[in-house]
C-alpha positions, 0 to 999 in steps of 0.5 A: 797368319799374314793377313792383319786382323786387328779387331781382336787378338788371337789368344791361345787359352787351352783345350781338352784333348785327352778323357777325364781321368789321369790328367783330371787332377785340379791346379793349384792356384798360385798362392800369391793370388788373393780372390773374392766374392762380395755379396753383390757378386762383385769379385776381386783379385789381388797379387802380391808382387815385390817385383817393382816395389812401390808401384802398382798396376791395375785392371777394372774388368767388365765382362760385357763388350760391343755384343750386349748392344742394342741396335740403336746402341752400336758403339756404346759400349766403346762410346762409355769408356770413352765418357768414364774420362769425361766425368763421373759422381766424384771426379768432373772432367779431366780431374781424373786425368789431371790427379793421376799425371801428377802422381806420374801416371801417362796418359795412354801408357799407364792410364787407359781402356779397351773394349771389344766384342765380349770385355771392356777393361779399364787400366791404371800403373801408378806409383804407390809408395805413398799407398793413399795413391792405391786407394785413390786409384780404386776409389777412381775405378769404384766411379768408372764402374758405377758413377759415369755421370753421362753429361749431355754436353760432354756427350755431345763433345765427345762424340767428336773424339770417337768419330775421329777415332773410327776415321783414323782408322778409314783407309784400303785395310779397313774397306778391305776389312768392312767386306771380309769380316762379314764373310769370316763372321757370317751371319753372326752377332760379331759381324754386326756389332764392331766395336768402333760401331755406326757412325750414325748412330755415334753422331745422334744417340740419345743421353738415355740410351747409352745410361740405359746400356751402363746401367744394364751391363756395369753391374757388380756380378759382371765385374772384377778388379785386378791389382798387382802390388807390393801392398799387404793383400789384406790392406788391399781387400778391405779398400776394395770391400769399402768401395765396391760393397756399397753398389748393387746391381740395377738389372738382372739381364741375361748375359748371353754368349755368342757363338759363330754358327757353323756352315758346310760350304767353303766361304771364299771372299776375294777382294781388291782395293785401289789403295792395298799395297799387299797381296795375301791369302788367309785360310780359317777353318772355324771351330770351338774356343778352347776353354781355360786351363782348369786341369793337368789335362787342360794344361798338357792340351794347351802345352800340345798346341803352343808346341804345334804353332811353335813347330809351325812357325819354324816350318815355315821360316825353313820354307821361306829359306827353300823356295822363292814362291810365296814371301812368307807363310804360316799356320796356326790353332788359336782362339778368335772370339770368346766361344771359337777358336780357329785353324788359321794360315796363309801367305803372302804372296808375290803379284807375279807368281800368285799360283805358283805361291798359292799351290805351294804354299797349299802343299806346305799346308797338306804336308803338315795336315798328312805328316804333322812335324818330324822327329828332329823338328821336335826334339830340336824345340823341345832342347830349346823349350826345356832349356829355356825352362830351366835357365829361368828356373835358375834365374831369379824371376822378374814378372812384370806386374803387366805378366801377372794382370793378363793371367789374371784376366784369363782368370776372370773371362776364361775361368782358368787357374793362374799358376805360379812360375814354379807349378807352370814350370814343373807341369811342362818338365812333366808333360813335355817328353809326352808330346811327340809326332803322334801326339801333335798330328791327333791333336790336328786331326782332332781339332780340324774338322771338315766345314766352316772354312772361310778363304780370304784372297785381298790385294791391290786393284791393279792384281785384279785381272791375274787373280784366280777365280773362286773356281780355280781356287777350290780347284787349286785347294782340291788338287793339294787335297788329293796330290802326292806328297812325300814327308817333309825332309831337310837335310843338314850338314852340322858341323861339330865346332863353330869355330876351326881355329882359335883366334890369337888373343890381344891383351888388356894394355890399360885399364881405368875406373869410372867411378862416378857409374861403376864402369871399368873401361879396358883398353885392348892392344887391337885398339878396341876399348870395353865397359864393364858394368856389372848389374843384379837384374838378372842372375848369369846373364850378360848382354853385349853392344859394340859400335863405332862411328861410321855406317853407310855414309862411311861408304863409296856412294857407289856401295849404298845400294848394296849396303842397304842388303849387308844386315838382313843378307848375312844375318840370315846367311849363317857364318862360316861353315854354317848355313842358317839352319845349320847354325840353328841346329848347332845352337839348339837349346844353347842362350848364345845369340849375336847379330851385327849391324850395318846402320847409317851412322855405325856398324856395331853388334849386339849378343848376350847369353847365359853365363855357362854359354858365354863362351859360346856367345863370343864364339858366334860373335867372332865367327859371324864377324870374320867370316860371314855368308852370304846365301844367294836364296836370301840375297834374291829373296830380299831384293825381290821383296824389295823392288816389289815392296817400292812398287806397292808402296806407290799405290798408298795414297800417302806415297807422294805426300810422304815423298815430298815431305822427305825431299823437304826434311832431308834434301841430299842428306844421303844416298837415298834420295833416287832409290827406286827398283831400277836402281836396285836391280842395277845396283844391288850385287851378291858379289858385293855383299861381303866385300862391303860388309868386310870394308866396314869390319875388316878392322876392329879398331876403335869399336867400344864395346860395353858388357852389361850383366851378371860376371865377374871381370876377372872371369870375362877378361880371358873371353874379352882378350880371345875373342874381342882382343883377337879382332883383326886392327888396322886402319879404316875409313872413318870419314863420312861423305854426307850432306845433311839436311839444312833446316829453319832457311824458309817457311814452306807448305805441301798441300796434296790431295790423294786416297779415298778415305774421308781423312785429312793427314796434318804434319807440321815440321820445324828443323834446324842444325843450330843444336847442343846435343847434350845433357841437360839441353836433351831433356829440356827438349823432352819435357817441352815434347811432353808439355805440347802433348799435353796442351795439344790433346787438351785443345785439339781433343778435349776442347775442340773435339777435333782429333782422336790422338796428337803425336809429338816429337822432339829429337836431337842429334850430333852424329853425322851433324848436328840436327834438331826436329820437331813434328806435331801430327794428327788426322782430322776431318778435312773441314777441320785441318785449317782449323786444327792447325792454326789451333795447334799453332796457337798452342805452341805460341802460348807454351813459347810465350807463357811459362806459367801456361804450364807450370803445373803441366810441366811439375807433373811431367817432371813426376813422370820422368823422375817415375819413369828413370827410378823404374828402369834405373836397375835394368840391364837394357837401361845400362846398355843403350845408356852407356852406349849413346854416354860412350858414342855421342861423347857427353860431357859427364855422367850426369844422366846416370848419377844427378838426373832427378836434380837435372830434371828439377832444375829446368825451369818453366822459363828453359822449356819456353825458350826451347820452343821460341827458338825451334818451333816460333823463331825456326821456319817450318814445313805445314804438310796437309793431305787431304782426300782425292774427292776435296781436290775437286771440292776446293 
């Protein structure tokens, strides 16, 4: 659906359509999948994995959310997970932290939790080839479980940290969402038991009262560990018997599951906000959830309904083709909370043509609901899905240890049975000629039911006046019920080959080894250059990436505007002889794709395929190259949604503050500084889309290109000299007309007062053009970034308890000139910014000043970039935007490739100071503040 519900994630879990009988037959668990029950009911799941060696991911599941909350306890649940880091029988504060960063754990990305309505889940990945790492991460999990020490003063300090969390979120779409999800909710448990909870409450409970919730619902027969590992399973077993059998349990509560009841009347909630920058209708008719995949007869349930949001979405992708009404639509079955599910759709819509899109996309909506999907439309996605199904099949399987914990959790919530790749796959090939028009319009019929229909109409306050009413909207919704509507019908003209003509082949004039990378570099006669680098990641398969320097700012000033449509206009524009949909058609059930990119800095491609269809890969390169579309649909679709996506971003409380900032950071750096609608709709011509597509791509010399993959050079040499060696040569523009930006001149300050949420937004800024963009002066860059995240969230979170996250950035770059940034950001109670900033100020004093501040901060950090590199090192889309910034940028060796550990160990505490005294002390910078609307007055 369009409308962005992000307090729960809609899963698709499986459901019963068909009686018992045939299809009653039990799965067969995957038998890799250890699982057990410990005496006091605490059960455990193991998977053994070599996909990653040495490393290990796992899940702590507890099955109580926000739901089992008392009144007096709103947001505790969330509030524990928060304290479980914050102290427990083993660890005091931060050890947990500090221990687990040294072994080259993130925090945030490998280390971390959620909680929501019905499941709270604690994660770890950690490096595990020493296997005392697995059995400290489950003795760590055995605390989080069972010995969170609720200390009263880290409670107190804490309380701060999740207020700023739930204040991070204030703003149009939460107001929005605080009035809507009464009305989706109504009158059930979900709607007064939000995760983030009551702020008041949050700021005042007693230490009792959330002991009081632990000890009720962190009990062994509602939880469950989850590890992937390369670890003998029954090593694994016995550290879990000897943690977790030693506890039991201290209540015996009920655990009761919540329902949404059911209501007759169609809800309808229609609502503005000043601040909103959209306007969307979302349509829900609530149902029951789908439970877990137990039987073939589940399994051929939930197989059913992913066909049916799959020939959905491509419905309407097609439609957003067609018709200029609505900007986009959807329409789907899932589930929402844990005991419903949902028939959920709607469109966004464009703020002069509401009606029109809402009785359109109404119609699309009952042209479904009448006709369900047409012959074609299925036995088009069902090519793509068998194929799909049978590349993998041939392919050597690399699931990652994140694919096997989420299936587990569908173990552990749902009761479902996982199912190893080989099962899952022969079920689909078994059941998949079974799902036809028939089969998918009774699966609909089936599942959507009359009631429980709730109507969402949200947009900006100044649409207030042309909105309709809740009459006109059931009027609206009655009319699409009982009008005319013909089956959907497109018909396509496929033509039989993509290209006419073959292109006259260049050859291969000069051939050289780099050996230190295993590269082999050609050079073609067109004056192109290719990098072959052949890899083991994944079996027949190859990835391409071409680029050269150039872009946008190669460009007259006078193309900008329209250059800015070249991408997202041909890349939808089909190619040659081809629309869009034709050739989407033509490449049914074929791996082949490409896509040519026009970016600032470079013009470039990106394709890969399957071995067998490699030909076709380069085909559809070529073809898209030399002889690209333009479709006036999708140009006026794209500029339409352009000038109105301007105009809604100005009624964002951020828009000026953001716009300053940039005037600050970039000056006349490019030709966007004046964009505006009006210069759109002067400036932005169909007329002119190919002329400058072709401006840039006319001539082919001087791109590189770099093949990454399973292939042998001797059989891609043939394709390589057709088809890239076939590329017209010549001259082109290679000058950029660009006025970078000039940074570390002054000191300058924003301060800026605008929205209505009780936020402040903090941005700090240091910049300057005096900068070696190489290695090893990058990662020196990227481990000061990494130094200040761990200093400022000690200080601005941990300490002061005056943020929920900090975000910090370092980056580099040569190309189009020289440039370094750095930007230290957060939110914060407006009282707070003063203080927080100058406390962010003093850490990054400390840091320049001191190495020996962070010495033990940076050898972890370094643990991490090392765990990091290793994990990724053999991975096909390491290789390829590798090579491409090596070959791009011009680095001076491939010791990024071949020496990056010993890189990373030589730099010392002393080079990552200096970095900081130079770029955020001895480098002026920019303190941009927002703070609300209502301190404006205040001050």
């Amino acid at each position: 659906m369009i409308k962005k519900i992000n307090l729960f994630v809609l899963l698709g879990i499986g459901l019963g359509l068909l009686n018992s009988g045939a299809y009653a037959q039990q799965l067969k668990q995957d038998p890799n999948l250890v699982t057990g029950k410990l005496k006091n009911g605490f059960s455990y799941y193991i998977y053994k994995s070599n996909k990653t060696p040495g490393n290990s991911v796992l899940r702590l599941f507890v099955n109580a959310g926000s739901l089992q909350e008392n009144n007096d306890q709103q947001g505790l649940a969330h509030f524990i997970e928060h304290m479980a880091f914050n102290g427990t029988k083993h660890y005091s504060k931060n050890d947990v932290i500090e221990f687990l960063e040294s072994k080259g754990v993130k925090f945030g990305a490998d280390l971390n939790a959620h909680t929501s309505f019905d499941e709270t889940v604690y994660k770890i990945s950690i490096n595990t080839e020493d296997e005392k790492n697995l059995e400290k991460s489950i003795d760590i999990m055995g605390d989080w479980a069972f010995g969170v020490t609720f200390d009263s003063h880290e409670i107190d300090k804490e309380r701060g940290v999740v207020i700023e969390e739930w204040r991070s979120k204030q703003g149009a779409a939460n107001r929005l969402r605080e009035q809507y999800l009464p009305v989706l909710f109504n009158k059930s448990r979900y709607a007064e038991r939000l995760p983030i909870g009551k702020v008041d409450i949050l700021k005042s409970f007693k230490r009792q009262t959330i002991v009081d919730f632990y000890e009720k619902w962190y009990r062994p027969d509602l939880m469950s560990i989850a590890i992937v590992t390369d670890i003998d399973p029954k090593k694994v077993e016995n550290y879990i018997k000897n943690e977790f059998n030693q506890y039991q349990a201290k209540s015996k509560a009920a655990r009761v599951y919540y329902e949404l009841p059911a209501h007759q009347d169609t809800l309808f909630s229609i609502l503005t906000d000043k601040e909103a920058n959209a306007i969307e209708l979302s349509v829900f008719n609530k149902i029951k959830s789908f439970k877990g995949i137990q039987t073939e007869q589940d399994y051929k349930a939930q197989l059913t309904r992913s066909f049916f949001n799959a020939l959905a979405k491509s419905r309407f992708s097609r439609i957003s083709q067609l018709q200029n009404d609505f900007k986009e639509g959807s329409f789907s079955i899932s589930n929402i909370v844990l005991k419903n599910g949902i028939v959920s759709g709607g469109a966004a819509l464009y703020h002069d043509k509401m009606n029109e899109g809402i009785a359109q996309y109404l119609t699309e909506a009952q042209r479904i609901f009448r006709y369900g999907f047409t012959r074609d439309e299925i036995k088009k996605y069902r090519n793509e899905y068998v194929a799909a199904i049978k590349r993998s099949e041939l392919a050597e399987d690399k699931t990652q240890p994140e694919t096997y914990v989420n299936e587990i959790q569908d173990v552990f919530y749902n009761g479902s049975t996982m199912l190893a790749k080989k099962e899952r796959n022969r079920l689909a090939l078994k059941y998949v000629d079974q799902i036809d028009s028939l089969a998918l319009l009774s699966f609909l019929k089936s599942v959507n039911k009359p009631g429980n229909t709730v109507v969402l109409l949200t947009a900006p306050e100044k649409d207030k006046q042309n909105l309709p009413s809740q009459a006109a909207l059931k009027m609206m919704f009655a009319k699409a019920t009982t009008a005319k509507i013909a089956p959907w019908a497109d018909q396509l003209t496929v033509p039989k080959k993509l290209l006419t003509e073959q292109p006259v082949a260049g050859k291969v004039v000069k051939t050289e080894s780099l050996a230190p990378i295993g590269v082999t570099k050609w050079t073609l006669s067109n004056g192109t250059i290719v990098y072959l680098k052949p890899t083991t990641e994944k079996k027949n398969y190859i990835s391409l990436s071409g680029f050269r320097q150039g872009g946008i700012y190669a460009l007259d000033s006078l193309q900008y505007v329209t250059a800015q449509f070249v991408k997202p206009v041909t890349g939808l524009s089909g190619a040659g002889a081809f629309s869009r949909s034709a050739l989407t058609q033509f490449l049914t059930g074929n791996s082949a794709s490409a896509t040519l990119v026009l970016s600032g800095t470079r013009e470039g491609v990106v394709a890969s395929a399957d071995w067998k269809d490699a030909n076709t890969m380069f085909q559809l390169m070529y073809l898209k190259w030399m002889y690209p579309n333009a479709d006036p649909v999708t140009f006026e679709q794209a500029k339409r949604q352009s000038i109105e996506q301007m105009e809604n971003n100005k009624l964002s409380p951020n828009y000026a503050y953001n716009k300053a900032i940039a005037e600050l950071l970039k000056g006349d750096d490019d030709f966007a500084s004046d964009l505006s609608p009006e210069r759109l709709n002067k400036e932005a011509h169909l007329n002119k889309i190919i002329p400058v597509f072709k401006s840039r791509f006319g001539s082919a010399k001087d791109f590189q290109f770099v093949i990454v993959g399973d292939f042998n050079p001797d059989s891609i040499k043939p394709l390589l000299e057709q088809y890239i060696g076939g590329l017209p040569g010549g001259e082109y523009n290679k000058q950029f007309q660009y006025k970078g930006p000039v940074g570390g001149q002054t000191a300058k300050d924003i301060l800026m007062y605008a929205g209505a949420a009780p936020k402040s937004t903090v941005n700090i800024f240091h910049q300057s053009n005096n900068v070696t963009y190489d290695y090893p002066d990058i990662l020196v860059q990227t481990l000061l970034q990494e130094v200040l995240k761990v200093k400022l969230r000690l200080n601005l979170r941990e300490e002061n308890s005056g943020v929920y996250g900090v975000g910090v950035s370092i980056s580099s770059t040569r190309i189009p000139a020289p440039l370094i940034r750095s930007r230290i950001s957060f939110t914060c109670a407006p009282e707070s910014a003063q203080f927080l900033i100058k406390q962010a100020q003093e850490e990054v004093k400390k840091v320049a000043a001191n190495p020996k501040y962070f010495v033990s901060d940076l050898n972890n950090i370094k643990v991490q970039q090392i765990d990091g590199y290793k994990k990724q090192a053999d991975k096909n889309l390491f290789w390829s935007s590798a090579l491409r910034n090596q070959f791009y940028f011009g680095f001076k060796d491939y010791s990024y490739f071949n020496d990056f550990e010993n890189m990373i160990n030589k730099i010392t505490p002393e080079m990552v100071a200096d970095l900081a005294k130079k770029y955020l002390i001895d480098t002026p910078g920019i303190k941009a503040v927002l703070m609300p609307e209502n301190f404006k007055t205040l001050n």
